[in-house]
NUSE-698725 format. One line per 2 residues: their letters; for each residue x, y, z of N, C-alpha, C, CB. Coordinates in steps of 0.2 Angstrom, whole numbers. Each point is the difference from the previous one (the first is absolute). Glycine has a CB too. Example, Ala and Ser with C-alpha at 12.3 -4.5 7.8 and 13.67 -1.06 7.14 Angstrom:
AS> 66:-28:39:-4:6:0:4:6:0:-9:-6:6 | 7:11:-10:4:6:1:-4:5:3:6:-3:-10
//
This chain:
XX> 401:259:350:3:-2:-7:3:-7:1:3:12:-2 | -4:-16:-3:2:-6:2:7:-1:-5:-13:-4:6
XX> 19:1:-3:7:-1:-3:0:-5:-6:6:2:12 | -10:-7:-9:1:-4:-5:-6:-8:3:15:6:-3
XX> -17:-9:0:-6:-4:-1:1:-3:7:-1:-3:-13 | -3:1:20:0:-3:6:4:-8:-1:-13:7:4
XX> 13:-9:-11:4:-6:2:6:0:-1:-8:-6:-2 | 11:11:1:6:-1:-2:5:2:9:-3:5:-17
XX> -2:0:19:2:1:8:0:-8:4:-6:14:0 | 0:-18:-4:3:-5:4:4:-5:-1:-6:3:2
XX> 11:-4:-8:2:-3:-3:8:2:2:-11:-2:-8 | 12:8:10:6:5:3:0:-2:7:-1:10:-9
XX> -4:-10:14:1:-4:3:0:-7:3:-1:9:-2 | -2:-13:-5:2:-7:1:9:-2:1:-11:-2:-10
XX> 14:9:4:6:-4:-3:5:4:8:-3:-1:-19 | -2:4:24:6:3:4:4:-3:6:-6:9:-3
XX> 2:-16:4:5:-4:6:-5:-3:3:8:8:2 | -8:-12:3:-3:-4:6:-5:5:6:11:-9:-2
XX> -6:15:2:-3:4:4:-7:2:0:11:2:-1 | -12:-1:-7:-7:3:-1:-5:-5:2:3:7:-10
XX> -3:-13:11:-5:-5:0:-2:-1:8:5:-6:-10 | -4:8:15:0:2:6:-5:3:3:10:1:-2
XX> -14:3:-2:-7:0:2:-4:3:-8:2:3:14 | -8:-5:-14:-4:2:-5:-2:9:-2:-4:-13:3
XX> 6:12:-9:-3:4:-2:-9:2:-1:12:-1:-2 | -14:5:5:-7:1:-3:-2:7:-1:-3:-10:5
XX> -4:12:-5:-4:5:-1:-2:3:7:-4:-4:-11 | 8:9:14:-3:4:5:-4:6:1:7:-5:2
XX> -14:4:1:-3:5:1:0:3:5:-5:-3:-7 | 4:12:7:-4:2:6:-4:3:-1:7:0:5
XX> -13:-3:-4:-7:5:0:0:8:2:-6:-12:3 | 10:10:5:-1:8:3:6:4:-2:-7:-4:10
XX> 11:3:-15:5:6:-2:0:-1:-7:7:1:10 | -12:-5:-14:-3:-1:-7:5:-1:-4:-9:6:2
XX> 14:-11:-2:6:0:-4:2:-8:1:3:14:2 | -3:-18:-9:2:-7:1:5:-1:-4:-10:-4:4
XX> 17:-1:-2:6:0:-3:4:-8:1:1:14:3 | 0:-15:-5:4:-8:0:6:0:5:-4:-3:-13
XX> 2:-2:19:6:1:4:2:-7:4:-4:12:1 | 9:-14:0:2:-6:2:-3:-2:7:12:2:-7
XX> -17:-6:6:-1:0:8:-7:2:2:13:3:3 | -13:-2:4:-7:4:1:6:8:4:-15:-15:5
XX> 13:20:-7:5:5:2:-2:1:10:0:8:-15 | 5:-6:18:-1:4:7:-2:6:-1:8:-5:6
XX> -13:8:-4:-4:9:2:3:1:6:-13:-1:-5 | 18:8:4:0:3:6:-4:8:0:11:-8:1
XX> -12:11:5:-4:4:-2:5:7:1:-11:-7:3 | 12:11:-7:6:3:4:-2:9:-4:13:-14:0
XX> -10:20:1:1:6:0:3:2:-7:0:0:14 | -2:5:-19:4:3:-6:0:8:3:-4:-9:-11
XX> 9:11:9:2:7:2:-2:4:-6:10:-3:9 | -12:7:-11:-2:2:-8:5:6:-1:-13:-3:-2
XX> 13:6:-4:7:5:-1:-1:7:4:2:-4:-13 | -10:5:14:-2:6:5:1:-2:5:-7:4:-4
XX> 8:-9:9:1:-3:5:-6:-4:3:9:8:2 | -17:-7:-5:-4:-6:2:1:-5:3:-3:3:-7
XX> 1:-7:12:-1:-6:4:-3:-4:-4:-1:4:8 | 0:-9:-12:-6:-5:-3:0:-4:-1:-2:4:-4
XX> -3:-11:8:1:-6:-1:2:-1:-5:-6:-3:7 | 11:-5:-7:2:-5:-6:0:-6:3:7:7:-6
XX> -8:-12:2:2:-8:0:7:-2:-4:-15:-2:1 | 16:-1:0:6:-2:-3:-1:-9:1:9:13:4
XX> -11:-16:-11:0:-7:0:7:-2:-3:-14:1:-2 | 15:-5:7:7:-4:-3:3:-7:0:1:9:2
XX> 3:-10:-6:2:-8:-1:6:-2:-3:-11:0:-2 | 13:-5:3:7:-4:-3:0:-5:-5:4:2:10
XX> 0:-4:-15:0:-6:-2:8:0:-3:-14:0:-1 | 17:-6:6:7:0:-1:4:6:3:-4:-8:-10
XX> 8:10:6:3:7:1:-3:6:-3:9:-6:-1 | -16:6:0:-3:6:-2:-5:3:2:5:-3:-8
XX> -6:7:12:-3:5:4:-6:2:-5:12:5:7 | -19:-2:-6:-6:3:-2:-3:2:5:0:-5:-8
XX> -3:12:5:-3:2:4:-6:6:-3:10:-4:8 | -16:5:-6:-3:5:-3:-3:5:8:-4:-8:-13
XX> 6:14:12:-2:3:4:-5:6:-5:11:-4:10 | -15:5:-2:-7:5:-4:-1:3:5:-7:-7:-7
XX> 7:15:3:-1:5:8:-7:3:-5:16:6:8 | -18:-5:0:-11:3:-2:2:7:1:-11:-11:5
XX> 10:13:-10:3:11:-3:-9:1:2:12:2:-16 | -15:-8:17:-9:6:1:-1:3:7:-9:-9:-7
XX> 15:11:12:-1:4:5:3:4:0:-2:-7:4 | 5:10:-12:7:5:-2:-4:9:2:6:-10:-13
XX> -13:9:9:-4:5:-1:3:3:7:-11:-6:-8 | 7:3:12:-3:2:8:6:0:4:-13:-5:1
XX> 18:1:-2:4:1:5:5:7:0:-1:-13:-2 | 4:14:-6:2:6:-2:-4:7:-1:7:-8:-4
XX> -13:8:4:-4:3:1:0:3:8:-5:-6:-10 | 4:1:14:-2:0:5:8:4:5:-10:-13:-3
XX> 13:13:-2:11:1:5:-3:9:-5:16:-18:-2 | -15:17:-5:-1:8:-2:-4:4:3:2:-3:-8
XX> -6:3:13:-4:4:5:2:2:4:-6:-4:-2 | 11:0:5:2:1:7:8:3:-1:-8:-11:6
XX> 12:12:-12:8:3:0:-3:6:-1:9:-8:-6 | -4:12:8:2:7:0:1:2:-5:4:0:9
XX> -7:5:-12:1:4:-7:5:0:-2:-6:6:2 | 13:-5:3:6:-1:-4:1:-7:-2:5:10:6
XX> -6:-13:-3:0:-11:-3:-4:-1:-4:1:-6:9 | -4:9:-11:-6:0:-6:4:1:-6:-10:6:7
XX> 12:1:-7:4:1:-5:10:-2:-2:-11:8:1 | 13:-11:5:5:-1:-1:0:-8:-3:4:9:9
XX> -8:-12:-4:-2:-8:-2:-4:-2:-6:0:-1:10 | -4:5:-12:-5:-1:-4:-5:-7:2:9:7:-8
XX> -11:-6:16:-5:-4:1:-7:0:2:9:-3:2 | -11:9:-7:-7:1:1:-4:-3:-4:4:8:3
XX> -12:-5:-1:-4:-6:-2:0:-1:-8:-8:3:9 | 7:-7:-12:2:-1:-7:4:-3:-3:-3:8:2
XX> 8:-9:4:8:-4:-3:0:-6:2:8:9:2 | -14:-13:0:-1:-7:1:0:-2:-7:-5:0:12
XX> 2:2:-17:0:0:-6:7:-2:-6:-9:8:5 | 15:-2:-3:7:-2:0:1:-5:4:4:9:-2
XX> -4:-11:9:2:-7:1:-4:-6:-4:3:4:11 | -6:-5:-12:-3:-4:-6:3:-2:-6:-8:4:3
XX> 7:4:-5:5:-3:-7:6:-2:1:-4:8:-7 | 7:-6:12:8:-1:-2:0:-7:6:6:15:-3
XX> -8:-18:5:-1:-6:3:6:-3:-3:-14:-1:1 | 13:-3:-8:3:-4:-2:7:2:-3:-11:-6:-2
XX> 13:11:2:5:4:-1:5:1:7:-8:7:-9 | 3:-7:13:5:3:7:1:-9:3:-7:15:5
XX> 4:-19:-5:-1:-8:0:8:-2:-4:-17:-2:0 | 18:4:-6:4:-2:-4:9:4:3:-12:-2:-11
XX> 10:7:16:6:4:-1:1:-1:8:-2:10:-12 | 0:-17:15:2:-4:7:5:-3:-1:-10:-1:4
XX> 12:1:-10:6:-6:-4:8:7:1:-11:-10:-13 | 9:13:10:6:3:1:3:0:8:-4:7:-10
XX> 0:-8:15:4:0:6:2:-7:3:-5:11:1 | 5:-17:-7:1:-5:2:6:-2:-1:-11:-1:0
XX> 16:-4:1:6:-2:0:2:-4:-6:-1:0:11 | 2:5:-20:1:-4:-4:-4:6:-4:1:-13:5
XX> -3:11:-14:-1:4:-4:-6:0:-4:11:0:1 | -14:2:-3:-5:-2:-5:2:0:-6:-8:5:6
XX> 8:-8:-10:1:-5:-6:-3:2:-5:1:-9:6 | -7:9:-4:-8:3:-6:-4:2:3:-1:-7:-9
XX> -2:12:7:-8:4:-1:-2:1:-4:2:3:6 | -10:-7:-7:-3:3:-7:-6:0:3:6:-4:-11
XX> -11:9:6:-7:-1:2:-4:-6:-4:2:13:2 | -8:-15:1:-1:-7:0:-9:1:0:12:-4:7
XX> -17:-1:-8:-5:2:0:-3:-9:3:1:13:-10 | -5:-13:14:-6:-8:1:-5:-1:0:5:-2:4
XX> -7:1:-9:-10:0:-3:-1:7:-1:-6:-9:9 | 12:13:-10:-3:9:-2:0:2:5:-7:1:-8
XX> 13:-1:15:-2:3:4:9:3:0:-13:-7:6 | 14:13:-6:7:1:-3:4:-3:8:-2:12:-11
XX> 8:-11:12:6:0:5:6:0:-5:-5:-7:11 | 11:2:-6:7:2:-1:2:-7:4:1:16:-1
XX> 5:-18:-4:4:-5:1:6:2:1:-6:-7:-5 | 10:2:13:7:2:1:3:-7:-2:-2:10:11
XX> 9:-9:-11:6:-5:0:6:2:5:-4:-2:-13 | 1:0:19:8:2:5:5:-7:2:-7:10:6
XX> 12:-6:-6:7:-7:2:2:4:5:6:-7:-11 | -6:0:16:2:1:8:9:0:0:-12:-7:6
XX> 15:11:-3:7:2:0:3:-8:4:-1:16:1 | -2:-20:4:3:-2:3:0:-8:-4:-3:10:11
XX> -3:-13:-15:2:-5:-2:-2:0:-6:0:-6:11 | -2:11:-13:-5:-1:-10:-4:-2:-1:7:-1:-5
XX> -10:1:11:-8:-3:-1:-2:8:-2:-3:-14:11 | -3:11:-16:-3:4:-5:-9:1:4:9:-6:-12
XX> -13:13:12:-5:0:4:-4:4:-8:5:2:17 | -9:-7:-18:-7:2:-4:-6:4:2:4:-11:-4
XX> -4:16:3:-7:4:2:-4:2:-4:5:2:6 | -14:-1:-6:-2:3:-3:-5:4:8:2:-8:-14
XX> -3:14:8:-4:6:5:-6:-1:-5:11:11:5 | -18:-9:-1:-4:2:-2:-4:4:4:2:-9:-6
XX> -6:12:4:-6:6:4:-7:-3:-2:7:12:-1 | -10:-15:2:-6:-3:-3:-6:3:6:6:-12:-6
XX> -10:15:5:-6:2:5:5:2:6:-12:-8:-4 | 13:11:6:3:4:5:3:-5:3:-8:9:1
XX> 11:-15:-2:4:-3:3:6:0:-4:-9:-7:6 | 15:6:-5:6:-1:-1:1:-8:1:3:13:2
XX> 1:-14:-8:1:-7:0:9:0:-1:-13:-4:-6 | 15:0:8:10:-1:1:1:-8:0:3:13:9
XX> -4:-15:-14:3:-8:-1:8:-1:-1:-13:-2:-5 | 15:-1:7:7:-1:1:1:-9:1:1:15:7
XX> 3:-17:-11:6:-4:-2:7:-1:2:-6:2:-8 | 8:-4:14:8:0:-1:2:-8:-1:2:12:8
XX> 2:-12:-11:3:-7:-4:8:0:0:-10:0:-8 | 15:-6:10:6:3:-1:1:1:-8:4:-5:11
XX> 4:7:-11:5:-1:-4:-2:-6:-6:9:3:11 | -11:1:-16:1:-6:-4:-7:-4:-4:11:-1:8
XX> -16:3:-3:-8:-2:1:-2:3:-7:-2:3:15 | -2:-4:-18:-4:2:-5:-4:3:5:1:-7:-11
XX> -5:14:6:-4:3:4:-7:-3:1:6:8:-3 | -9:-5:10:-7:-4:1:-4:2:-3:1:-3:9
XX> -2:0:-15:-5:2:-6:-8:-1:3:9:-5:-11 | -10:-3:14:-4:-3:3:-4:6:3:6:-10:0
XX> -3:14:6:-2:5:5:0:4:-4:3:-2:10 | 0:6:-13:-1:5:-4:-6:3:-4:10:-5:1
XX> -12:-1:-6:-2:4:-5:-7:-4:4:9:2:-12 | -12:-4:16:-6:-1:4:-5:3:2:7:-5:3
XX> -5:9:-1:-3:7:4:-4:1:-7:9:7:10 | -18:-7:-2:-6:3:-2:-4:2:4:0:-7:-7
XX> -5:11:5:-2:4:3:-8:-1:1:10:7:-5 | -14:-8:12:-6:-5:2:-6:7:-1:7:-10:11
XX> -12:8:-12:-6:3:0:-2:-1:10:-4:-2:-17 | -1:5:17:-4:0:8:-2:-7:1:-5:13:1
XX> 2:-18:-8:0:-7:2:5:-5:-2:-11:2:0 | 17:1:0:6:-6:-2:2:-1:-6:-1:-5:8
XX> -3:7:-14:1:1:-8:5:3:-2:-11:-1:0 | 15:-2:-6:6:5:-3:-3:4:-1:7:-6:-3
XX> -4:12:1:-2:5:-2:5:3:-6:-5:0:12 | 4:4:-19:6:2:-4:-3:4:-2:7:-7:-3
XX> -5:14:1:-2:6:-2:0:2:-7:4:3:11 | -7:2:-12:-1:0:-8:6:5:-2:-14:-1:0
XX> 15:5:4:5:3:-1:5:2:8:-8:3:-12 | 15:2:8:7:-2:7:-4:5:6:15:0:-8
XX> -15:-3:13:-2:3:7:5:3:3:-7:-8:1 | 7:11:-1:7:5:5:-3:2:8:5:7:-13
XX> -7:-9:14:-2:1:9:-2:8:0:10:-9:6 | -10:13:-10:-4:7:2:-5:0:4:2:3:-7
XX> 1:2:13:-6:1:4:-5:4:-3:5:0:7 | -6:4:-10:-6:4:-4:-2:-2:-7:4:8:7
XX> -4:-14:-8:0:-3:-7:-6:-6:1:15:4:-4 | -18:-4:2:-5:-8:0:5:-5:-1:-10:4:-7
XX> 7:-10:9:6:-5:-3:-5:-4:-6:8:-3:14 | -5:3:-19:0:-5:-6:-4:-4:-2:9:1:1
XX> -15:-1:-7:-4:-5:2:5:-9:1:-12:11:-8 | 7:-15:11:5:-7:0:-2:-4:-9:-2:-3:16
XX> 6:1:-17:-1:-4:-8:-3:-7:2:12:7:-6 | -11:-9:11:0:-7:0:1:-3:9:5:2:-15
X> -9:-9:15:2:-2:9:0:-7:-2:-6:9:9
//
């Protein structure tokens, strides 16, 4: 969903200070986690671990960057090893963990859906409040946008959640006190085909596992 026309985001951050001028903004892609977003700079890739709400292991990257006082970052965990992993654990518990946990074969399915649900409810244990939550949609691919203020100085953390092809997406903004929001990062996010082509759906995609995904409208 987009807020409002791309030039007005850049016109909000013309009017926000010296700081923004610090590094460019451009169009970033990543072929191998198929998702490209406008970000200050060329970002750092680190390769790092997501814990899922069943307790899964699953690579993530976490690309990140600064400009001035404001922090970006997109992290992407690859859910395509959810199947086999929790599959693979529900074979080996004891009947009683079966049913007390509910981690049998099948429920890799519930970690999916609730991906962006359980992604969003990492805020509550952070130091400070969430502000807003609404549901949210990019090129038809549904998620959920946060608004959290940090207790310690009021810097404000922008998020969006997405589930797109089995990857989870968590783009994140922090800006201080006073910042207009990063529209720029924000409303950016796109979604890559297997040769680096935008991609937008015809209709809202909700990440179901057992559901086709949506014919594309358009690349």
């Amino acid at each position: 969903m987009r807020l409002m026309p791309l030039i007005s985001s850049v016109l909000v951050l013309a009017m926000s200070g010296t700081s923004f001028a610090q590094e460019e903004w451009h169009e970033f892609s990543s072929l191998e986690d198929r998702f490209s977003i406008n970000f200050p700079g060329q970002p750092t890739i680190t390769e790092t671990t997501w814990i899922s709400q069943f307790n899964a292991i699953l690579p993530a990257r976490v690309y990140s960057g600064t400009q001035g006082s404001g922090r970006y970052s997109m992290t992407v965990v690859d859910y395509n090893p959810i199947e086999r992993v929790l599959t693979e654990r529900g074979r080996t518990l004891p009947a009683l963990d079966l049913a007390v946990h509910d981690y049998g074969i099948g429920y890799w399915k519930t970690d999916v859906r609730s991906a962006v649900v359980y992604a969003a409810s990492k805020y509550l244990h952070r130091d400070g409040k969430i502000t807003s939550m609404l549901s949210n949609f990019s090129d038809l691919v549904a998620g959920m946008l946060l608004e959290f203020t940090h207790t310690a100085d009021q810097s404000r953390t922008y998020t969006s959640i997405y589930m797109h092809d089995y990857r989870l997406f968590i783009a994140e903004a922090t800006v201080p006190k006073g910042y207009p929001p990063p529209l720029m990062f924000q409303q950016s996010l796109g979604w890559l085909d297997e040769t680096g082509g935008r991609i937008r759906y015809l209709y809202m995609y909700y990440g179901e596992p057992d559901v086709p995904k949506p014919p594309i409208r358009g690349r």
